[in-house]
C-alpha positions in Angstrom: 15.9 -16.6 1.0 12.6 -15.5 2.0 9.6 -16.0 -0.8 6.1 -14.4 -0.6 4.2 -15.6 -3.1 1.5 -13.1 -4.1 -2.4 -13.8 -4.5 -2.0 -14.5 -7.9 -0.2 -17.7 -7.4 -2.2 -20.7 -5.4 -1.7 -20.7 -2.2 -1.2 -24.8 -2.3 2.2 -24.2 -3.8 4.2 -23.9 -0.1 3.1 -27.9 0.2 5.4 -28.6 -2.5 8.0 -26.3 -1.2 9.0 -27.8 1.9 12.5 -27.1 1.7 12.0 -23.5 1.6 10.7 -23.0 5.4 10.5 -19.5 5.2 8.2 -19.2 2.0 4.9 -17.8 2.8 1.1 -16.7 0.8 -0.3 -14.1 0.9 -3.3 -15.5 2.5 -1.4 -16.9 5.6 -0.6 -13.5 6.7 -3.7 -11.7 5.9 -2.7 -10.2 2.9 -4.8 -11.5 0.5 -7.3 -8.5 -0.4 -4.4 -6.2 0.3 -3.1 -3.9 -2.5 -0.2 -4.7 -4.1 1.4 -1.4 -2.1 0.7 -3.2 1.2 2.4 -6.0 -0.2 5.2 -4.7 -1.5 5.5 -2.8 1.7 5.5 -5.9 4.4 7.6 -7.5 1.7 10.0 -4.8 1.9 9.8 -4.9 6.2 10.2 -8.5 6.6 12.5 -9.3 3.7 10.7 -11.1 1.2 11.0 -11.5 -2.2 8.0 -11.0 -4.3 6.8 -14.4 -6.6 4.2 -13.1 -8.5 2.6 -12.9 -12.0 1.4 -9.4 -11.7 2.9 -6.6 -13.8 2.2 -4.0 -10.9 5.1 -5.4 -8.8 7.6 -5.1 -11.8 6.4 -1.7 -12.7 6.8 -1.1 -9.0 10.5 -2.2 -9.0 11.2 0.0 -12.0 9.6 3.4 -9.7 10.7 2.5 -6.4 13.9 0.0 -6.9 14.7 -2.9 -4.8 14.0 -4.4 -2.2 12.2 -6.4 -2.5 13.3 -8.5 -5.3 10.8 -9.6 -8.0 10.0 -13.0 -9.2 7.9 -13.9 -11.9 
């Protein structure tokens, strides 16, 4: 599974996830003061799901459906 964790999160989290190679931040792909449409949208392209704390995302998921999943 591939994990982007959004802005909201710290981005010092992947050192502690290791064994999940493919997780990435937000700010290591220069999405950091992107809107959470942008997000959702590379999310959706690249086939991540979404580990955040913001209610956008979910309210998102409700309009638009899945993919991307939504973790929070």
């Amino acid at each position: 599974m591939k994990i982007l964790f959004d802005q909201n999160i710290c981005f010092r989290i992947l050192c502690k996830l290791q064994s999940f190679p493919k997780a990435q931040h937000v700010s290591n792909l220069g999405l950091i003061d992107a809107r959470d449409r942008a997000i959702w949208d590379y999310a959706v392209q690249n086939q991540f799901a979404i580990v955040t704390f913001d209610q956008d995302f979910f309210q998102m998921a409700s309009l638009l459906g899945v993919p991307p999943k939504i973790i929070g």
